[in-house]
Each structure stands twice: as structure tokens, then as C-alpha cells.
Backbone as ProteinMPNN parsed JSONL, in Angstrom:
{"seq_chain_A": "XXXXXXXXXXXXXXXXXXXXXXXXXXXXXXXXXXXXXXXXXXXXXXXXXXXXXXXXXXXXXXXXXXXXXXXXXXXXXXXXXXXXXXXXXXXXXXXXXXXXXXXXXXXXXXXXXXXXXXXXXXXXXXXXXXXXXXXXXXXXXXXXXXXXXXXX", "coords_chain_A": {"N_chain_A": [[52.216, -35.874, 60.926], [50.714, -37.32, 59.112], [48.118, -36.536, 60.876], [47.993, -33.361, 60.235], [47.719, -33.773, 57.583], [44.844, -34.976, 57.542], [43.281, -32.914, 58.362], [43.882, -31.172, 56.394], [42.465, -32.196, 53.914], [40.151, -32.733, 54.928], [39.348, -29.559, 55.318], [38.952, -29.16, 53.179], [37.348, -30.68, 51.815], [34.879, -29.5, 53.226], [35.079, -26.8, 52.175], [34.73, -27.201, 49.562], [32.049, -28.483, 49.536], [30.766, -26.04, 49.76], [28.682, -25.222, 48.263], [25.92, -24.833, 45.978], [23.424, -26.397, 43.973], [21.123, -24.766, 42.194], [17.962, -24.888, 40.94], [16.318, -22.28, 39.597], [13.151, -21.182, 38.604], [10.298, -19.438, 36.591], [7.596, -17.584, 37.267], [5.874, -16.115, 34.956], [5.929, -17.081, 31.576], [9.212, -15.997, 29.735], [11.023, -14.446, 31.316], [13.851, -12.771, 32.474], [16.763, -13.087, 34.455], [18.849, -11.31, 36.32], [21.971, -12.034, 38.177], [24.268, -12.025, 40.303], [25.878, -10.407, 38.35], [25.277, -11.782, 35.603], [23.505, -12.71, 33.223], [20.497, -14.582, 32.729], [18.126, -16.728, 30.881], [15.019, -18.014, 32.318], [13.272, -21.233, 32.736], [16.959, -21.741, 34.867], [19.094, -23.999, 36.434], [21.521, -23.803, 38.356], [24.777, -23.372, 40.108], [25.392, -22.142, 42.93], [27.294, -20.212, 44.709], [27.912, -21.403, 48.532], [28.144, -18.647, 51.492], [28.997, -16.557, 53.792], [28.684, -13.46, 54.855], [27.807, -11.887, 52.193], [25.256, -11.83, 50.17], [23.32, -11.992, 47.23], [22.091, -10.302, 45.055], [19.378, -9.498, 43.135], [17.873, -8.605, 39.559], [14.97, -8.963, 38.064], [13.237, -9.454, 34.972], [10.3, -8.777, 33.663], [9.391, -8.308, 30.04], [8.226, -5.472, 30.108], [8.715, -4.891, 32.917], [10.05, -4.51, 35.874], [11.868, -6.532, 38.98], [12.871, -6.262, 42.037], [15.733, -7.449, 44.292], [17.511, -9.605, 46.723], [18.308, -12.703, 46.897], [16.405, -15.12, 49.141], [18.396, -16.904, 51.678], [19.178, -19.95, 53.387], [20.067, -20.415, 56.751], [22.505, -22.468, 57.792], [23.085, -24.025, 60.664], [23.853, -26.538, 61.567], [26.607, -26.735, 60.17], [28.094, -24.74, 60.869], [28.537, -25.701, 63.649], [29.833, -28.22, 63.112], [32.161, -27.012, 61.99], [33.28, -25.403, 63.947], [34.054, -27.439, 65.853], [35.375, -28.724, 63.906], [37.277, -27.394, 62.241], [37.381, -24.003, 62.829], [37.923, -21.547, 60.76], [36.772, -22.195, 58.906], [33.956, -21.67, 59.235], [33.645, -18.927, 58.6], [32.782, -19.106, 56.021], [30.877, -20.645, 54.909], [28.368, -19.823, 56.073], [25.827, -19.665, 55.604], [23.297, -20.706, 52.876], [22.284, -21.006, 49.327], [18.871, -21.779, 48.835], [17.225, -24.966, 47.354], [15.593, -25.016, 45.428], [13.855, -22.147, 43.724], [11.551, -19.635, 43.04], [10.382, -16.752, 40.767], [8.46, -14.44, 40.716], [7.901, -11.632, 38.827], [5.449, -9.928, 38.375], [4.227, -9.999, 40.849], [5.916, -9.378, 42.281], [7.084, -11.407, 44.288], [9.091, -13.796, 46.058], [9.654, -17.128, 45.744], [10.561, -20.057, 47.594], [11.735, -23.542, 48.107], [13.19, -26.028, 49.928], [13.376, -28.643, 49.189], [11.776, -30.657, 46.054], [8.989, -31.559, 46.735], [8.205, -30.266, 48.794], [6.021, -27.506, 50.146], [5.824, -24.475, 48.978], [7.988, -21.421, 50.255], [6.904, -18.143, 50.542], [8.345, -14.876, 49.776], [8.273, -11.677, 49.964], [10.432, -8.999, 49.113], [12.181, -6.69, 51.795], [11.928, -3.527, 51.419], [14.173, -2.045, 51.83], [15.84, -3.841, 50.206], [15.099, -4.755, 48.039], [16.325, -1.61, 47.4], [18.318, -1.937, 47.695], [19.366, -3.585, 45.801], [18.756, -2.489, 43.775], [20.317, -0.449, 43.67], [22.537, -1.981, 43.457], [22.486, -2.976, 40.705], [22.069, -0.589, 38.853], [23.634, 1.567, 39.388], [26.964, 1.749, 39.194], [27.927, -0.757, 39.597], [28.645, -4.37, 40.145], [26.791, -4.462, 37.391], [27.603, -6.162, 34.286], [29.602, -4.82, 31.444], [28.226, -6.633, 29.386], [26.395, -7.414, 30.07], [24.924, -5.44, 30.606], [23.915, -4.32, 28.56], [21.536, -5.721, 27.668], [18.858, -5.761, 29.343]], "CA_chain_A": [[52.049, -35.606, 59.512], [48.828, -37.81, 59.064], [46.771, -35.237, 61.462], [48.134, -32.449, 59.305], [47.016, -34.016, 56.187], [43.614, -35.153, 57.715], [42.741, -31.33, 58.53], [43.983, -30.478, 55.184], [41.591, -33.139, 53.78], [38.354, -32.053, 55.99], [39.065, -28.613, 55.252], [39.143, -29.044, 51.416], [36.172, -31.399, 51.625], [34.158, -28.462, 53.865], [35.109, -25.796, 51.439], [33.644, -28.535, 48.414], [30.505, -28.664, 49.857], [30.137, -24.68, 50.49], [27.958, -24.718, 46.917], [24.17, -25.366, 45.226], [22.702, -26.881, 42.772], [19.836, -24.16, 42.707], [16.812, -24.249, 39.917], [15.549, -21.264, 39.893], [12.265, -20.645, 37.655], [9.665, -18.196, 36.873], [5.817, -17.87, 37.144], [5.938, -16.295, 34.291], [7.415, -17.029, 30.506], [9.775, -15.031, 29.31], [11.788, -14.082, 32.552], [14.766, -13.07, 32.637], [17.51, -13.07, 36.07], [20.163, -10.845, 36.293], [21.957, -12.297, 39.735], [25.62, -11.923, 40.13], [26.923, -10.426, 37.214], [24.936, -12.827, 34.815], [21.835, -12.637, 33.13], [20.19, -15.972, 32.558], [16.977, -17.056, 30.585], [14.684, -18.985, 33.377], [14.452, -21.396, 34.062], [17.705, -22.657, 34.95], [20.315, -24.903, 37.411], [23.506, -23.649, 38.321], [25.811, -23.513, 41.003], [25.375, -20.793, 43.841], [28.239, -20.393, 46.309], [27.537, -20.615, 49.977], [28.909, -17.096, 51.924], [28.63, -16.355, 55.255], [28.401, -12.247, 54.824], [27.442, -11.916, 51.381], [24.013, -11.472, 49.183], [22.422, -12.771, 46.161], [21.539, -9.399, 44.911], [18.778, -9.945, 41.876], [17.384, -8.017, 38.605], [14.13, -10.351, 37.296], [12.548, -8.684, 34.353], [9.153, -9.836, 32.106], [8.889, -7.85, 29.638], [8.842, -3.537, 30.706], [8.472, -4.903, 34.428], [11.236, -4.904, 36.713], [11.435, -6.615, 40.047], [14.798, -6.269, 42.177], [15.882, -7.771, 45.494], [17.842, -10.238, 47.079], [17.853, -13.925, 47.125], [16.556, -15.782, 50.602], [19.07, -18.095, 51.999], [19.486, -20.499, 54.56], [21.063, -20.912, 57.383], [23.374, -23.926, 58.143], [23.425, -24.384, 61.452], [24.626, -27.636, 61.374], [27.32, -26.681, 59.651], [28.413, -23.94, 61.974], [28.926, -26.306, 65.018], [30.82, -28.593, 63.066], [33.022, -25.839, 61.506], [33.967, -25.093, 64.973], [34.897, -28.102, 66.452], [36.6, -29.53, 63.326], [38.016, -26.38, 61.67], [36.727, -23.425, 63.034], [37.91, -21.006, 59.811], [35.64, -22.609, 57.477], [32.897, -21.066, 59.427], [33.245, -17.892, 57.492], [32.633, -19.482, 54.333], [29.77, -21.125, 54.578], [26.946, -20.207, 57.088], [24.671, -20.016, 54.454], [23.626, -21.536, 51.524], [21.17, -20.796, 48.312], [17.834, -23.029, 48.682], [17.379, -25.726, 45.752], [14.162, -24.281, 44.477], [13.084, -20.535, 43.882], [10.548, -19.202, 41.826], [10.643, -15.89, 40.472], [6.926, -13.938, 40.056], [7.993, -10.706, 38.9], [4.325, -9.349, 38.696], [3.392, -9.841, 42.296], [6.912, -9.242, 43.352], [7.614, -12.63, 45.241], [9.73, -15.04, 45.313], [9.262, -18.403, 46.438], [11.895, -21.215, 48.202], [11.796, -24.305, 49.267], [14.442, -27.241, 49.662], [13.114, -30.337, 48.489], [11.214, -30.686, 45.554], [7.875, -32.311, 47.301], [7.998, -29.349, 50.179], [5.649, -26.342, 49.769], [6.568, -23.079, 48.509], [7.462, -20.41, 51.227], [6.625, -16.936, 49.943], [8.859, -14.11, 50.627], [8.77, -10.24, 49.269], [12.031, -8.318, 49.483], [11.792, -5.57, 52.252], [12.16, -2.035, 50.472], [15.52, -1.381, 51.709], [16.455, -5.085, 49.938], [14.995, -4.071, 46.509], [16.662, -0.101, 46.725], [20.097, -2.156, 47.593], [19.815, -4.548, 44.619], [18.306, -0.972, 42.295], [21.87, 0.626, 43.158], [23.619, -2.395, 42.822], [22.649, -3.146, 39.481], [21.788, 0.281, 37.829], [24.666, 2.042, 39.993], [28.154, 1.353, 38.519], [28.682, -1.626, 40.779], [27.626, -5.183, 39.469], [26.45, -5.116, 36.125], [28.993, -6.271, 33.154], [29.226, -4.303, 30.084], [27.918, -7.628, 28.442], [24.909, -7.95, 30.098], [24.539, -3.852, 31.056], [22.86, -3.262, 27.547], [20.748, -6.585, 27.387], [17.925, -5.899, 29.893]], "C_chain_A": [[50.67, -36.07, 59.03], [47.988, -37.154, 59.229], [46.929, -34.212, 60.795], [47.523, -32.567, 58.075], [45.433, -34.615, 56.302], [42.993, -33.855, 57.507], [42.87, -30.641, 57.199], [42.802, -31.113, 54.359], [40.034, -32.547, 54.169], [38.383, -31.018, 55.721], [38.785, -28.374, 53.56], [37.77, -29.763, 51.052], [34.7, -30.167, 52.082], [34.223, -27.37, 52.548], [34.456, -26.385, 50.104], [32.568, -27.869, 48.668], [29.763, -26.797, 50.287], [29.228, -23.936, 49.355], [26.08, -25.882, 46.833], [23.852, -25.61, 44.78], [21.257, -26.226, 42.804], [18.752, -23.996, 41.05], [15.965, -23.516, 40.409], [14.414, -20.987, 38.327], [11.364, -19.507, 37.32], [8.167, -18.034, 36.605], [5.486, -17.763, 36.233], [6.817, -16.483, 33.437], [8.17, -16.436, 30.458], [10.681, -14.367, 30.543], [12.846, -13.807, 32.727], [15.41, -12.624, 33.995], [18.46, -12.373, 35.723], [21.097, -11.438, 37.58], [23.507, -12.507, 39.352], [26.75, -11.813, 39.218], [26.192, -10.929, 35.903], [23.71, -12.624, 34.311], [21.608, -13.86, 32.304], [18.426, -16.041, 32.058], [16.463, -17.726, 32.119], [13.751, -19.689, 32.601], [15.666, -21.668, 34.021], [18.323, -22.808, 36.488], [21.269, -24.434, 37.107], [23.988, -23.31, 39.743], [25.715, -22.655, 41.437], [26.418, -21.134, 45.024], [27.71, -20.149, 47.437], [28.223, -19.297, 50.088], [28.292, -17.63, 53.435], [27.568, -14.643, 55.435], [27.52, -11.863, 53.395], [25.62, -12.095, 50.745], [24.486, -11.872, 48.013], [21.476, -11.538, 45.911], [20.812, -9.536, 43.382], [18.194, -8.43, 41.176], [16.551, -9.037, 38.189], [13.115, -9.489, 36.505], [11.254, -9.461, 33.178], [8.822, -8.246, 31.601], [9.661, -5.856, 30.228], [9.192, -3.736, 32.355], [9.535, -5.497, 35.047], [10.814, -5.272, 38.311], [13.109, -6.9, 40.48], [14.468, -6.987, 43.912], [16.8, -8.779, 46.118], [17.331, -11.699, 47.815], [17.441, -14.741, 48.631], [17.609, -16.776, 50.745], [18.982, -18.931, 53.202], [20.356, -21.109, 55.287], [21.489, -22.288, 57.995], [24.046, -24.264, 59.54], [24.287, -25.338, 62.569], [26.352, -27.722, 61.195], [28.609, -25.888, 60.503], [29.113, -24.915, 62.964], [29.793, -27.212, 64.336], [32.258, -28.074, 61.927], [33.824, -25.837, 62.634], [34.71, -26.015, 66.04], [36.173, -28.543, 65.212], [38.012, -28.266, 62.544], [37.45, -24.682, 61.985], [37.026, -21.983, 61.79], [37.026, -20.621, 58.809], [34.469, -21.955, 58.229], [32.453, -19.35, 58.587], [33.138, -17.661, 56.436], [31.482, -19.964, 54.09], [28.34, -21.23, 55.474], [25.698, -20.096, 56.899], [24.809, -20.361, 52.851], [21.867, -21.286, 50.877], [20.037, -22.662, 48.937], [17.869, -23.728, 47.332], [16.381, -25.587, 44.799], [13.478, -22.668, 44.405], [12.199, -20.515, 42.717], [10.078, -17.842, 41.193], [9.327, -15.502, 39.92], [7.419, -11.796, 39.881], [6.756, -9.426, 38.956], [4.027, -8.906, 39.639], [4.504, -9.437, 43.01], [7.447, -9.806, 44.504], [8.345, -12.952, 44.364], [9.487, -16.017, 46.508], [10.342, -19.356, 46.323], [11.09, -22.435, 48.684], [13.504, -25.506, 48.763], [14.289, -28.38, 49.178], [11.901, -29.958, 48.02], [9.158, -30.663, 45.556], [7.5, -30.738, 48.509], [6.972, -28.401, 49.375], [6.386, -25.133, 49.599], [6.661, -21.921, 49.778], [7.673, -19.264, 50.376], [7.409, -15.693, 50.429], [9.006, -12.427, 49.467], [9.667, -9.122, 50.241], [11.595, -7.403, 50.199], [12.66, -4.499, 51.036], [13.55, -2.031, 50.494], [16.482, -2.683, 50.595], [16.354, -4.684, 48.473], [15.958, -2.695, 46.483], [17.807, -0.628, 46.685], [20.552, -2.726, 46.253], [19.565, -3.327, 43.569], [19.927, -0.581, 41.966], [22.257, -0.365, 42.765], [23.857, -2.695, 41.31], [22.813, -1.639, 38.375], [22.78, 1.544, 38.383], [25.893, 1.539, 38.716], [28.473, -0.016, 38.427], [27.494, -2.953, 40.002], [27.398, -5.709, 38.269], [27.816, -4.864, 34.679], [28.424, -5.997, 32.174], [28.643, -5.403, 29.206], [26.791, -8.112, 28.707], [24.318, -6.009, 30.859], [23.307, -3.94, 29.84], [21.431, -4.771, 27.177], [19.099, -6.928, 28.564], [17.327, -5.417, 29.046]], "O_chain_A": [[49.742, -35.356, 58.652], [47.112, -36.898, 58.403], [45.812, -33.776, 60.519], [46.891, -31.659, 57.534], [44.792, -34.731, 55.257], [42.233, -33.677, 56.555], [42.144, -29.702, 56.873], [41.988, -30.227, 54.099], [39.12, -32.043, 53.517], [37.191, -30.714, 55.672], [38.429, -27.327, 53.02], [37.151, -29.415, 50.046], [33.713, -30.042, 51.358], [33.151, -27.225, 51.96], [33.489, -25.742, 49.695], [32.188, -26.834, 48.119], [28.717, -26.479, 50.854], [28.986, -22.731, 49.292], [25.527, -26.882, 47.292], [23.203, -24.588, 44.559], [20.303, -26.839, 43.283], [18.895, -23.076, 40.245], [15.117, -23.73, 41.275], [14.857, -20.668, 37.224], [11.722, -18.452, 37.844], [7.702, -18.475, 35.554], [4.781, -18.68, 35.811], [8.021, -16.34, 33.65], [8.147, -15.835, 31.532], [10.975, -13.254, 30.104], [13.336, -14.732, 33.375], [14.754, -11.858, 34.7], [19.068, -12.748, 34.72], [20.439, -10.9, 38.471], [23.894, -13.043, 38.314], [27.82, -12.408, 39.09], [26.638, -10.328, 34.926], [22.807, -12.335, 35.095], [22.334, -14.172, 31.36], [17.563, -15.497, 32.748], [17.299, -17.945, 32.996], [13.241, -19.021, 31.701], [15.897, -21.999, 32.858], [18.141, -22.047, 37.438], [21.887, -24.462, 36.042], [23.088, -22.883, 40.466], [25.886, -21.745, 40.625], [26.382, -21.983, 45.915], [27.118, -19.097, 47.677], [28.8, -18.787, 49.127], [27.586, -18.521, 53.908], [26.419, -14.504, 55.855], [26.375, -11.49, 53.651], [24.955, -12.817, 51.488], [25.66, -12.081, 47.708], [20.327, -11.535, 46.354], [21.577, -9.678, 42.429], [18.053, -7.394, 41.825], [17.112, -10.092, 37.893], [12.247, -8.859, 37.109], [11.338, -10.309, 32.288], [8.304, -7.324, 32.232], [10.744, -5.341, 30.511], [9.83, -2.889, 32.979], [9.929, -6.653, 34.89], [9.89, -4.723, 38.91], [14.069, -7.378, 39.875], [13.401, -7.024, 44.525], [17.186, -8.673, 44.954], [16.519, -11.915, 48.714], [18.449, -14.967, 49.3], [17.699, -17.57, 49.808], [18.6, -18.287, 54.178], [21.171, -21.971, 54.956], [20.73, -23.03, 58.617], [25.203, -24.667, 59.659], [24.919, -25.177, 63.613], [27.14, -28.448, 61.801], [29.742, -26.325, 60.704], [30.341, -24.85, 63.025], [30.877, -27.179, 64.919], [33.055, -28.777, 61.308], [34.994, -26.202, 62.522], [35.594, -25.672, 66.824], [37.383, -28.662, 65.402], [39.231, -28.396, 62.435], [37.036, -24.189, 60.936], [36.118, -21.169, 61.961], [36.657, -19.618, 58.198], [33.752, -21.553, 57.312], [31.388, -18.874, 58.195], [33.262, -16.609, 55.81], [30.981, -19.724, 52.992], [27.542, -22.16, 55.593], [24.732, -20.306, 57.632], [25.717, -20.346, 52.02], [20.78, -21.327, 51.455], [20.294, -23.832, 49.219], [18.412, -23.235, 46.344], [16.361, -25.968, 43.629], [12.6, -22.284, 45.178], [12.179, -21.232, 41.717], [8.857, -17.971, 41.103], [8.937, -16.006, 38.866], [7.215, -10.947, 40.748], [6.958, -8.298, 39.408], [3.604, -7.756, 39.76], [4.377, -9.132, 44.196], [8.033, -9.243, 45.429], [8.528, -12.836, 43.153], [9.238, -15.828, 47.698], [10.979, -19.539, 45.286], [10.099, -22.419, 49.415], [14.328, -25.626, 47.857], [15.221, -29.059, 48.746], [11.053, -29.326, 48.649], [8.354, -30.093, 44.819], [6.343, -30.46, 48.826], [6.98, -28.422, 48.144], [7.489, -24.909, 50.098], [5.612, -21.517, 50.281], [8.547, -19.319, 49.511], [7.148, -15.39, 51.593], [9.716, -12.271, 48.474], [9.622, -8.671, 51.386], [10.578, -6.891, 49.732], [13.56, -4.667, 50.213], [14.199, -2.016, 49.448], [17.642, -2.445, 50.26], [17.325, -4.343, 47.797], [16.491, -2.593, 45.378], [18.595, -0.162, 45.862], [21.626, -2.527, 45.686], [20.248, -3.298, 42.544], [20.564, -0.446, 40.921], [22.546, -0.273, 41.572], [24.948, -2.699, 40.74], [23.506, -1.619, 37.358], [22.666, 2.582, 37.732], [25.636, 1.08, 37.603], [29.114, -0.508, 37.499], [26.348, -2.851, 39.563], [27.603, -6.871, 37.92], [28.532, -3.931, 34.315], [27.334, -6.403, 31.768], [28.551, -5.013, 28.042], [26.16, -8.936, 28.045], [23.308, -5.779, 31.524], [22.114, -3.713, 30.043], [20.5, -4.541, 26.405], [18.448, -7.972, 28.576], [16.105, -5.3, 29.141]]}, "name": "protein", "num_of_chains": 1, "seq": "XXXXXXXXXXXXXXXXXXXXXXXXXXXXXXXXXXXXXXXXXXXXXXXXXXXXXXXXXXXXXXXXXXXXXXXXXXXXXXXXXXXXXXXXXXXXXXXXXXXXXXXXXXXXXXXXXXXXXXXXXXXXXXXXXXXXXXXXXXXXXXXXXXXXXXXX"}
């Protein structure tokens, strides 16, 4: 009964930890994020679920200028190996996870990650097919809520 309720325990603690505390900002003022449903002044902090399969499909608009694409994540390698010895389930929940810093340049059409505050910025622009996926998903059916449809 103990080992039953340990595993229940470790697996509830694993599934906890399968989230982000991600500030995401923007080069420039005025910025706004559309990213899962949501459209958010920048900057801000909020909570990104890990996934395993899943995307972080974005809308980031200044102004007339749209920039679309999907968020970088990283992988949790770590996490993986001890998924599999201790619970090997939880591995399809969390084999990645949002970075804790992005930066949103909708001009130049980057975006920039890193994980700790002090680190440098790595630079990454969405391949084409990454932007046309996030175009349908938002301006398709799929995605955007009548409550933030008419507010870009």
C-alpha cells in the first residue's frame, strides 16, 4: 500500500512540475501576443504547460504588422530518463517545456529565448511552414475565441 501511494505521490509531483513561469516581452511597445487562445498585452508572466507533442502556436502584432509562428521549446532530457525509470507514462506529458525568457521583435520577425535571466539571447526565425501553420491556425476557424477573434 505504501509503494502504491509513493508512485501515486511521484506521479502527481511529476505532472506539478510539467509547467513555466515564462516572461515573454517585446522589442517593441505596443505588442500584442495572441498564443493559445489568449491575447495578452506584453510584456507579461504566465504559466505555459509543458507537452510532449504539442505547439505554442503565436499571433504577435505592432500596430498593421503581423508576425506568426510558433514558440521554441526545450527539451527535457533529464526528465525523460527519469520518467522512465520512475513512471514511464509521465513521459508523454512533459518532454518539453516553454523557456523562461522570450522576446518578441515583430519587425525583424525573431524571437529570442533564453533560460536564465543573465544568459544571452538565442535568436530564432520561424521556418515558413511554422508561420503558414500558426496563419491557418489563427485566421482558419481553429484557435481563435470569439473574444479575442475581433480584437487584433
Amino acid at each position: 500500500m505504501k509503494l502504491r501511494n509513493g508512485l501515486f505521490a511521484t506521479a502527481a509531483a511529476l505532472l506539478a512540475a510539467c509547467s513555466t513561469m515564462s516572461t515573454i516581452t517585446a522589442h517593441d511597445p505596443g505588442t500584442r501576443l495572441l498564443v493559445k487562445g489568449k491575447t495578452v498585452d506584453l510584456p507579461v508572466t504566465q504559466s505555459m504547460k509543458g507537452t510532449s507533442f504539442g505547439n505554442y502556436e503565436f499571433k504577435a502584432t505592432n500596430g498593421d504588422n503581423a508576425f506568426y509562428g510558433i514558440l521554441p521549446l526545450k527539451f527535457k532530457g533529464g526528465h525523460l530518463a527519469a520518467d522512465i525509470i520512475l513512471f514511464a507514462p509521465a513521459a508523454f506529458f512533459n518532454l518539453r517545456q516553454a523557456f523562461a525568457y522570450y522576446e518578441i521583435d515583430v519587425k525583424d520577425g525573431v524571437i529570442r529565448y533564453k533560460e536564465k535571466a543573465g544568459d544571452p539571447w538565442t535568436e530564432y526565425t520561424p521556418k515558413a511552414e511554422e508561420a503558414a501553420h500558426a496563419r491557418s491556425f489563427y485566421e482558419g476557424s481553429a484557435g481563435a475565441s470569439p473574444a479575442t477573434a475581433g480584437s487584433h
